[in-house]
C-alpha positions as CSV (number, residue, x, y, z in Angstrom):
1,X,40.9,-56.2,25.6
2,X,40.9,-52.0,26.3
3,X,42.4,-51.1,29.2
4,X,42.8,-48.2,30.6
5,X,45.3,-46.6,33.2
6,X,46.7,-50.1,32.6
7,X,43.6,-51.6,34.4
8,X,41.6,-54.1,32.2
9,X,38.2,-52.8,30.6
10,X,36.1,-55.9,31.8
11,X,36.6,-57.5,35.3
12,X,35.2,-59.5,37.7
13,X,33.7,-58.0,41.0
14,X,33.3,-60.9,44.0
15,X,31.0,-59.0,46.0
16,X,29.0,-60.8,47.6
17,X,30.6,-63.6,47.0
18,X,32.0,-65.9,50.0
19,X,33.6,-69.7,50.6
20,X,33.9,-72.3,48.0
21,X,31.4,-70.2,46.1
22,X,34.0,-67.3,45.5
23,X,36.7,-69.6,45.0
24,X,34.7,-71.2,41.8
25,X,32.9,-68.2,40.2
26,X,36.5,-66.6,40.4
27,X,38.4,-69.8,38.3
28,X,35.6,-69.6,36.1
29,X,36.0,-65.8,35.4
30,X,39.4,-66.5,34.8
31,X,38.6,-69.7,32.5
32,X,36.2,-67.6,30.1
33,X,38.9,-65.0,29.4
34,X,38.4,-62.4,32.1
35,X,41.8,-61.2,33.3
36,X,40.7,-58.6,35.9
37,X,39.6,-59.1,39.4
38,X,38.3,-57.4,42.4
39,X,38.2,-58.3,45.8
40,X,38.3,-56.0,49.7
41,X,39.1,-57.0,52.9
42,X,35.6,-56.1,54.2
43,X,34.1,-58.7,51.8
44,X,36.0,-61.9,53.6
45,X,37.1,-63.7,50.8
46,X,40.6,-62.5,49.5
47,X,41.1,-66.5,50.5
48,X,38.6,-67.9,48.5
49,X,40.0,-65.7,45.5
50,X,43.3,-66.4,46.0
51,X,43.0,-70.3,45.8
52,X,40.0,-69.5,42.7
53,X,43.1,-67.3,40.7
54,X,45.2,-71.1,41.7
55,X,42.6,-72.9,40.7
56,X,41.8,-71.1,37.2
57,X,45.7,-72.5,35.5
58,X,46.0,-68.7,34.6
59,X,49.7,-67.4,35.1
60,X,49.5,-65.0,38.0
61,X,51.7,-62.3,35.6
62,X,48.3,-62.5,33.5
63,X,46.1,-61.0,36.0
64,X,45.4,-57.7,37.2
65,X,44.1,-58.3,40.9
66,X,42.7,-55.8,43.2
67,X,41.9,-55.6,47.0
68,X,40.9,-52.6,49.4
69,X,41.9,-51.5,52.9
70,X,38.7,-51.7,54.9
71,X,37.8,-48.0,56.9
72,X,38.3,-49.8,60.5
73,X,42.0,-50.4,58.9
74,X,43.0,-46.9,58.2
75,X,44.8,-45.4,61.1
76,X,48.4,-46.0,61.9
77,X,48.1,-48.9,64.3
78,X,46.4,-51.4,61.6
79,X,46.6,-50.0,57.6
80,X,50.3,-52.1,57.1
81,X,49.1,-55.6,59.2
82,X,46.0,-55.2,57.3
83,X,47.4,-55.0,53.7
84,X,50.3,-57.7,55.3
85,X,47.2,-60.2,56.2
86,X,45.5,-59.3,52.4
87,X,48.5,-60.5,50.6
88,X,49.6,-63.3,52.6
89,X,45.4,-64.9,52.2
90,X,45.7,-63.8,48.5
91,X,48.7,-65.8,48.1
92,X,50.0,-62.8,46.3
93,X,51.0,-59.0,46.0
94,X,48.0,-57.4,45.0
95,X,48.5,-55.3,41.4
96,X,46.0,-52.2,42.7
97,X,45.6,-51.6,46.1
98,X,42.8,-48.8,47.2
99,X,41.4,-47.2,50.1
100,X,37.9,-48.7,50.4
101,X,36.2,-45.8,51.4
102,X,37.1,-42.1,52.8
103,X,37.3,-42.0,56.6
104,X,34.4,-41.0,58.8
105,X,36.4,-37.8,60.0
106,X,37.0,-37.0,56.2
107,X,40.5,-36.5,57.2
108,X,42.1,-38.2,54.4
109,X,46.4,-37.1,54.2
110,X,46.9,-39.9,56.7
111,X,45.3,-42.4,54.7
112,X,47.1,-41.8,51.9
113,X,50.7,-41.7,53.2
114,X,50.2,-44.8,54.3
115,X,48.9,-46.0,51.4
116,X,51.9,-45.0,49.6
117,X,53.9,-46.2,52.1
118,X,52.8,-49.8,51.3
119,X,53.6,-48.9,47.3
120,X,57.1,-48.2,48.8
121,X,57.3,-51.3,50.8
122,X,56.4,-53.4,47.7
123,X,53.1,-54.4,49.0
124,X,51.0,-52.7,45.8
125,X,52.1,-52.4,42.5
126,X,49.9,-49.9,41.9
127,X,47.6,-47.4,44.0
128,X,43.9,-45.7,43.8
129,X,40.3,-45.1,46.0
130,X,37.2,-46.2,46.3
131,X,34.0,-43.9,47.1
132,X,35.8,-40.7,46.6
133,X,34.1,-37.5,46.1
134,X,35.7,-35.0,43.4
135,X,37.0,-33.0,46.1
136,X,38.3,-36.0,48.1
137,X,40.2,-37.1,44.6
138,X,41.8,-33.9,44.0
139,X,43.4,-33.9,47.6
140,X,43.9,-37.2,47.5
141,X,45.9,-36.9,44.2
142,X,48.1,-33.8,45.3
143,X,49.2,-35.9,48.1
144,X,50.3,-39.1,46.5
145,X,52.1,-36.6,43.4
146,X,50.0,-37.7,40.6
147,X,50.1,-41.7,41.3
148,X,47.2,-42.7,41.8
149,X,45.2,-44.7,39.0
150,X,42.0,-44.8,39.7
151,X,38.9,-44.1,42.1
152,X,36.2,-46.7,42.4
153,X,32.7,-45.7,43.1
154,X,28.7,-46.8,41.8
155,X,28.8,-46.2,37.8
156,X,25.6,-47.2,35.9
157,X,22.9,-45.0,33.3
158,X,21.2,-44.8,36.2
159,X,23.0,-42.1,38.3
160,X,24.4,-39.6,37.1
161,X,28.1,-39.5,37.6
162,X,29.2,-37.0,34.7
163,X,30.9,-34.8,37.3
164,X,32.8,-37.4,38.8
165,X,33.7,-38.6,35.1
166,X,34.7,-35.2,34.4
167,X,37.1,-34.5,37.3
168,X,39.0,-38.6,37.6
169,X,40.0,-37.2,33.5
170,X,41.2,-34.0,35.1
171,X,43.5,-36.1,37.7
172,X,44.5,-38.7,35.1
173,X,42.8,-41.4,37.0
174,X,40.2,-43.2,35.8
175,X,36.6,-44.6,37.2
176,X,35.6,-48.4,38.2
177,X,32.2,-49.1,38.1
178,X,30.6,-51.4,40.8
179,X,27.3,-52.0,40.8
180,X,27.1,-51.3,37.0
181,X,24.1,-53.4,36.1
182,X,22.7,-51.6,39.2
183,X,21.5,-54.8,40.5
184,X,19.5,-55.5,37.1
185,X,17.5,-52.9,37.1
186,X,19.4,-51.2,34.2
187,X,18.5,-54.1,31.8
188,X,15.1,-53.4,32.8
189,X,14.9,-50.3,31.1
190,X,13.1,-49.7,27.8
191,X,15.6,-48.1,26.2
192,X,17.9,-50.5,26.6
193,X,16.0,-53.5,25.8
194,X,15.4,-51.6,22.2
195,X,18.8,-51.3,21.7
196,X,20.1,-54.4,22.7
197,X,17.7,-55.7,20.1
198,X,19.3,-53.4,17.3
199,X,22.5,-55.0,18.1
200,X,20.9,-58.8,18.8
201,X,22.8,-59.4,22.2
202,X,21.3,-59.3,25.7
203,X,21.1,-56.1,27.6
204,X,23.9,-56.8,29.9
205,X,26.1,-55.9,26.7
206,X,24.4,-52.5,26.1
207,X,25.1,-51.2,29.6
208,X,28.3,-52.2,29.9
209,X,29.3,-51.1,26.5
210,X,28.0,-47.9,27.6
211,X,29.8,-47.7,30.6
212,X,33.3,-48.3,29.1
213,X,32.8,-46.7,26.0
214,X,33.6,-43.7,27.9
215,X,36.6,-44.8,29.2
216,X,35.4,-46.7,32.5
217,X,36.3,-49.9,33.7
218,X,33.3,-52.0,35.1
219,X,33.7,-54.7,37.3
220,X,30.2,-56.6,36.9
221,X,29.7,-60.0,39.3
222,X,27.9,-63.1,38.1
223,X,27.8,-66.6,39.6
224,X,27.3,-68.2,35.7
225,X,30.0,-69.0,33.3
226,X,28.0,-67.9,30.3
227,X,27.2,-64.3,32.2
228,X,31.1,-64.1,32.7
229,X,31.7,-64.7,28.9
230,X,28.9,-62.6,27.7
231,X,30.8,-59.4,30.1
232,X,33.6,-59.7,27.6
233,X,31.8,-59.4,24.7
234,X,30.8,-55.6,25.4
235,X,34.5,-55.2,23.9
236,X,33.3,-56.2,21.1
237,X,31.1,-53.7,19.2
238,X,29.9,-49.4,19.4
239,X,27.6,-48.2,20.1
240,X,26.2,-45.0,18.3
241,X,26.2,-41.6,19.5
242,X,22.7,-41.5,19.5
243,X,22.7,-44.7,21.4
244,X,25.1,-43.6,24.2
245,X,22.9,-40.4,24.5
246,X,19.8,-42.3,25.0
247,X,21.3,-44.3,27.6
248,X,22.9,-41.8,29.5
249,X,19.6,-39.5,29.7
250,X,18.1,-42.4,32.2
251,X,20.3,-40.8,34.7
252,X,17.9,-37.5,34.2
253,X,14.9,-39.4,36.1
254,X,16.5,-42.3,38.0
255,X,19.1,-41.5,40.4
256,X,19.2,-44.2,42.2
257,X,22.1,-45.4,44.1
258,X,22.9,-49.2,45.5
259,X,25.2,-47.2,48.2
260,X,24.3,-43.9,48.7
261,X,26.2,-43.1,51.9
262,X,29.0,-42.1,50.3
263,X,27.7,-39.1,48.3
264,X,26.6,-37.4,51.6
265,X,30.1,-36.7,52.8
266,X,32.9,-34.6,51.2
267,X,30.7,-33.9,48.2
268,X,32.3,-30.5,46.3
């Protein structure tokens, strides 16, 4: 499988996944082939996907596994408990550790010392962000000298995130995309639906061969075993030029965002 910044292409996203439910869906990613997973502390079940990665047989060195430091956890008092507690209910030191979202007061140097800090401490193999703007990125980057991997915001042909794209390449750091179905309604585009029946495979396929055929990683969630084993088949083919162009122009006439709080701050 492609990765990229070390991070695999395909992974698993276990929002909103909780309980016994998390802990199966995640073995089951694992079982079909998926070696990427994502988890936060504000979704509750770093537990429930620690026991699931247990559960799957799949050597932990096999795994690339993410959490996030929730916003109420980013001041001095609470960001090294909180990443203590996330590793101690994952079971394990996670391989990507990211601040979940900037902080309210868009101060964001604190933040990120301590987030290195914790890299320092071995408590993160590796380091990024979540729901940074371009501007936010940049800083964010100067600060930790370079070492940070990757930002994680909303990625689908439904919003146009070009500038983003444009400026994680700048930084060396790549996009995750969450939400890159957009909740379904991607596959319920024209468009796609044509060319997913060029290529004879579901539309699921399309998007997310669209989405890291441009070098981002997409994290899709899905409670079936067949969905999970179908993600991982987007590795497997191109898509045209032509095709990629006619997917991306949905973004002219569809911005539509699952979270779109976190374009209304720090935006540059």
């Amino acid at each position: 499988m492609d990765r990229f910044n070390g991070i695999p292409a395909i992974g698993f996203g276990t929002y909103p996944l909780v309980g016994a439910e998390a802990e199966r869906c995640v073995a089951a990613a694992l079982e079909v082939g998926i070696r990427h997973v994502d988890t936060a502390q504000m979704y509750g079940n770093e537990k429930q996907v620690g026991r699931g990665i247990v559960a799957s047989g799949v050597p932990r060195g096999e795994i690339f596994l993410v959490t996030k430091v929730d916003p109420s956890n980013l001041g001095a008092q609470r960001f090294a408990d909180s990443v203590k507690r996330s590793a101690d209910d994952l079971g394990t030191v996670p391989d990507l550790l990211l601040i979940h979202w900037p902080p309210s007061d868009g101060d964001i140097d604190g933040p990120v010392e301590r987030l290195l800090r914790e890299s320092e401490r071995g408590m993160a193999k590796q380091l990024g962000v979540s729901n940074f703007s371009p501007h936010q990125m940049k800083r964010a980057q100067e600060l930790a000298g370079g070492r940070l991997i990757c930002n994680q915001v909303e990625f689908h042909p439904l919003l146009d995130q070009s500038k983003l794209l444009a400026a994680a390449r700048e930084l060396n750091m790549v996009l995750t995309a969450y939400s890159p179905l957009a909740r379904g309604r991607c596959m319920e585009e024209k468009v796609v639906q044509e060319i997913a029946a060029r290529h004879r495979r579901p539309a699921s396929e399309i998007v997310l061969r669209w989405i890291v055929q441009q070098g981002v990683v997409a994290i899709p969630m899905t409670r079936k075993r067949d969905n999970a084993a179908s993600n991982l088949r987007a590795a497997e083919f191109t898509l045209t030029a032509a095709e990629m162009a006619a997917i991306s122009a949905l973004s002219s006439r569809n911005m539509r965002l699952i979270n779109p709080s976190w374009m209304t701050k720090g935006w540059d």
